[in-house]
C-alpha positions in Angstrom: 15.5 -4.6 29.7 19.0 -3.5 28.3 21.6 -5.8 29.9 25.3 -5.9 29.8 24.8 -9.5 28.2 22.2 -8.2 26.0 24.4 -5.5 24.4 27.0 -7.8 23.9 24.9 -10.4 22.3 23.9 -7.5 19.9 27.7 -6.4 19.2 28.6 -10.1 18.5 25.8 -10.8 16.1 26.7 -7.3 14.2 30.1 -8.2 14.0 29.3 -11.9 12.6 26.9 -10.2 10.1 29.0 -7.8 9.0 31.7 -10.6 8.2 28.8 -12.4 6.6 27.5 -9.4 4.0 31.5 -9.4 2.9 31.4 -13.1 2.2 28.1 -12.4 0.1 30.0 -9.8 -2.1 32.6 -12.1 -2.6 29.7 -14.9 -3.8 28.0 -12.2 -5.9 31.0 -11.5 -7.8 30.6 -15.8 -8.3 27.2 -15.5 -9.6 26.9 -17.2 -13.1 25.0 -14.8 -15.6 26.4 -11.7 -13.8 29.6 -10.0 -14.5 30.2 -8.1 -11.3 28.1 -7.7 -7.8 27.4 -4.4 -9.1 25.5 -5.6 -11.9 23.4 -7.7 -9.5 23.3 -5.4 -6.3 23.4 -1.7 -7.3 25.5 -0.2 -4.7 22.1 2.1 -4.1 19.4 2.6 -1.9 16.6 2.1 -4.4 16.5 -0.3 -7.4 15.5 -0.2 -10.5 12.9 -3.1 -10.4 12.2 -6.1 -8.3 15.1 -8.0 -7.9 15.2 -11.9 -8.4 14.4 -13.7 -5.0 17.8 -15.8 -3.6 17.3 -19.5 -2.4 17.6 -20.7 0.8 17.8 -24.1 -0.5 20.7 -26.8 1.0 20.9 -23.8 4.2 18.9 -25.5 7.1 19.2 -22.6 9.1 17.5 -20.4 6.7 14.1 -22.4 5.9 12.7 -20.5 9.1 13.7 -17.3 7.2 12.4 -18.1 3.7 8.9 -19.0 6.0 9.1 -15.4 7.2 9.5 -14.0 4.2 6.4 -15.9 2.6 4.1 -15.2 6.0 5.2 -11.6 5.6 4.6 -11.6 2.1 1.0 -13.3 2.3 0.1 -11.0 4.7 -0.4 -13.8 7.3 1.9 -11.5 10.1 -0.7 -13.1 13.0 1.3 -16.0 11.7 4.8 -14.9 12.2 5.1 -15.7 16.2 5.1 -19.3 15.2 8.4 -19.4 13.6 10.0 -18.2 17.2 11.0 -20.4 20.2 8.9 -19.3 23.1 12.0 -17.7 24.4 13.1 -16.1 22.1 14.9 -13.0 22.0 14.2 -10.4 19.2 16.3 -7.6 19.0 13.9 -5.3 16.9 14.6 -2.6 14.1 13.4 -0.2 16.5 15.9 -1.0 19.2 13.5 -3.0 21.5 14.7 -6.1 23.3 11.6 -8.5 23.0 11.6 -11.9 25.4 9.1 -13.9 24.3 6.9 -15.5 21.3 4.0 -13.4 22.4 5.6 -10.6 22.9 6.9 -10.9 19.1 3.6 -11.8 17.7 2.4 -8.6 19.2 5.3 -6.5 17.6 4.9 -7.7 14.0 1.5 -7.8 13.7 1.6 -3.7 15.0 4.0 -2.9 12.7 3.8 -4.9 9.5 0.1 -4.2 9.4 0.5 -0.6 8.9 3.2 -1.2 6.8 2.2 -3.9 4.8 5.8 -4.4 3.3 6.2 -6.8 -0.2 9.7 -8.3 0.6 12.4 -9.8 -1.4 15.6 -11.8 0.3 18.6 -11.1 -2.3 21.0 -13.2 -0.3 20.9 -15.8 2.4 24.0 -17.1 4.0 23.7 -20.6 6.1 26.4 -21.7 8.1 25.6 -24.1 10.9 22.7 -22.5 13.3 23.0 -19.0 12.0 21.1 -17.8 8.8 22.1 -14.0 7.4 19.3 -12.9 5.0 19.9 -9.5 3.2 16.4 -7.7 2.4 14.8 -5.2 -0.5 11.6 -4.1 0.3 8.8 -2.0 -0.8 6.1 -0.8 1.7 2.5 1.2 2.0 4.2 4.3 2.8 5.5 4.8 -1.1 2.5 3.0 -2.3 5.2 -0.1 -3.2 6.4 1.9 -5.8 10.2 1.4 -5.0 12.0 -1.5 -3.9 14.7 -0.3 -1.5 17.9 -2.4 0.1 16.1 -2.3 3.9 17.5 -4.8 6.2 20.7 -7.6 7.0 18.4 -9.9 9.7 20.2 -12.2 11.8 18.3 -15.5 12.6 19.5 -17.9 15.0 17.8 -21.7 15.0 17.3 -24.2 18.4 17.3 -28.0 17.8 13.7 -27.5 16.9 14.1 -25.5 14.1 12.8 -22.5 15.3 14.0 -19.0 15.9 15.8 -18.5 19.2 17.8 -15.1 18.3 17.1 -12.5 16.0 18.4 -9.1 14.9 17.4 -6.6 12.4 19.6 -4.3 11.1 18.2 -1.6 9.3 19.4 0.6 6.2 19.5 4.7 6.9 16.2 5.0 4.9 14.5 2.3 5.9 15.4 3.2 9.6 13.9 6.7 8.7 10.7 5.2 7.5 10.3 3.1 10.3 10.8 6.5 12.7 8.6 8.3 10.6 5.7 5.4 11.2 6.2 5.4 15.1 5.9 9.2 15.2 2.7 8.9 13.0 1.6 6.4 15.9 1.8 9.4 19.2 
């Protein structure tokens, strides 16, 4: 179900997140205890060690984010579907268009389970309705030996709180990994 409307929604949210991930240098250059973003964010794939976890604290929009991040975390992924409106649209890592909660539920719990991903957010932006959440992750497939800058994903809250839009914009590697585990799948 690609769409005119649908790709455009995509562009629009890329080009809001990519304005986003410049405002979150500029912030990381702000950080008290750190002398440069560098310092902080290694401008590499892979870090050195787990990063510290950033707060979503005083950003409204991002408490459904910081949930995802602790379901994913916990393992709970049957659990993930909850945090999306039942009309939701989920623009996938993979490039799928997904519609609906169930249809969410269904994706995560595939994926993440083989996976089994430990996540850490290193930045969350709030402003208004949109949350920007930048990602490290380690995963099954190195035995979570290496935490690696994965994802930039793009939530979008309703009235209720819950997640109405989302997109997932993948890193080169972890884009490769994720390829490599559908392959594995045929």
């Amino acid at each position: 179900m690609n769409s005119p409307l649908s790709a455009a929604t995509a562009r629009a949210s890329f080009l809001m997140c990519l304005k986003r991930i410049a405002l979150t240098a500029v912030a990381l250059n702000l950080a008290p205890g750190f002398s440069s973003a560098e310092e902080f964010h290694p401008l590499a794939d892979e870090l050195a060690s787990k990063p510290p976890a950033a707060s979503a604290q005083g950003k409204p929009a991002c408490a459904p984010a910081k949930t995802y991040v602790d379901r994913i975390n916990a393992g709970q992924y049957d659990q993930i579907s909850s945090l999306f409106a039942p009309d939701a649209v989920f623009l996938t890592p993979t490039g799928q268009i997904l519609t609906s909660r169930e249809q969410i539920g269904q994706f995560y719990q595939k994926l993440l389970g083989r996976l089994q991903p430990a996540i850490v957010p290193i930045s969350f932006i709030g402003d208004g309705r949109d949350c920007v959440m930048e990602l490290v992750a380690a995963t099954q497939l190195d035995k979570h030996a290496r935490y690696r800058l994965s994802a930039i994903d793009h939530f979008t809250v309703n009235d209720a709180g819950l997640i109405a839009h989302m997109v997932v914009y993948l890193r080169p590697q972890a884009n490769r990994d994720t390829q490599a585990l559908k392959q594995s799948e045929r």
